[in-house]
N, C-alpha and C positions, 0 to 999 in steps of 0.2 A: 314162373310157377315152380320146375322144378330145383331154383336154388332155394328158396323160401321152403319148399318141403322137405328139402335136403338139409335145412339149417336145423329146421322142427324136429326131423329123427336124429341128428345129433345131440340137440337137448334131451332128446327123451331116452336117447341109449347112454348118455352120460349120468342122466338124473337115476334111471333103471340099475346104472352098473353100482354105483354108490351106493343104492339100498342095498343090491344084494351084496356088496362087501361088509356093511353092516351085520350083516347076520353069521349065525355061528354055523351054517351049514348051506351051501348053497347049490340044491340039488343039483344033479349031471346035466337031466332035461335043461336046467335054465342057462349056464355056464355054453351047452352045446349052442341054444339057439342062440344067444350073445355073440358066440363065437363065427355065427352067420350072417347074423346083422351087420357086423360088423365087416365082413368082406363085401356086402352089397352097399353098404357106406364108403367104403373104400374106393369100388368101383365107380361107385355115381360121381365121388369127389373128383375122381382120374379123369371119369367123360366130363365133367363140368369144366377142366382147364382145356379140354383138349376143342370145348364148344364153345370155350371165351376166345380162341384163338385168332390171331387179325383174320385171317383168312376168311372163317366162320363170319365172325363179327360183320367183315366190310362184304362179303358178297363175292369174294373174288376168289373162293375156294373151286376147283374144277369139280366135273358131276360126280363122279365115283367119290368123291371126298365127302360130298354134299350127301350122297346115299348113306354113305357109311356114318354123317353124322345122324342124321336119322333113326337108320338102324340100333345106334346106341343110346340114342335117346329114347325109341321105344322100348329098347328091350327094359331099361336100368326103370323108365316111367312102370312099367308094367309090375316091375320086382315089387317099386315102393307102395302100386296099388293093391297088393294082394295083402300084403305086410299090414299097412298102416289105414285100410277101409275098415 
């Protein structure tokens, strides 16, 4: 789920940045939030290699690794739900 949503808000920050290059002025407001989406893209892409990882993948990551994937997989799921509902 979250690679498929993660691919969708790349299309749609890449399709969003190109309109606004198009145009002859492209307010602060839109440039800042781009500028944000963009880090929370960056991070989710970072937790996605780091939850493709053997360890991850086969099960044989110890607990505190396992929490901690978790934990990032909730925090970065939560970012793209506020964002993209």
């Amino acid at each position: 789920m979250l690679q498929s949503s993660l691919r969708s808000a790349e299309i749609i920050y890449s399709m969003t940045w190109s309109h606004l290059h198009r145009l002859s002025t492209v307010p602060e407001s839109h440039k800042q939030w781009m500028g944000r989406l963009m880090t929370y893209l960056t991070e989710a892409r970072h937790n996605m290699g780091l939850f493709q990882h053997h360890d991850g993948v086969t099960g044989t990551a110890k607990d505190h690794v396992v929490q901690d994937y978790a934990r990032r997989y909730k925090h970065i799921t939560f970012k793209f739900e506020i964002r993209f509902d």
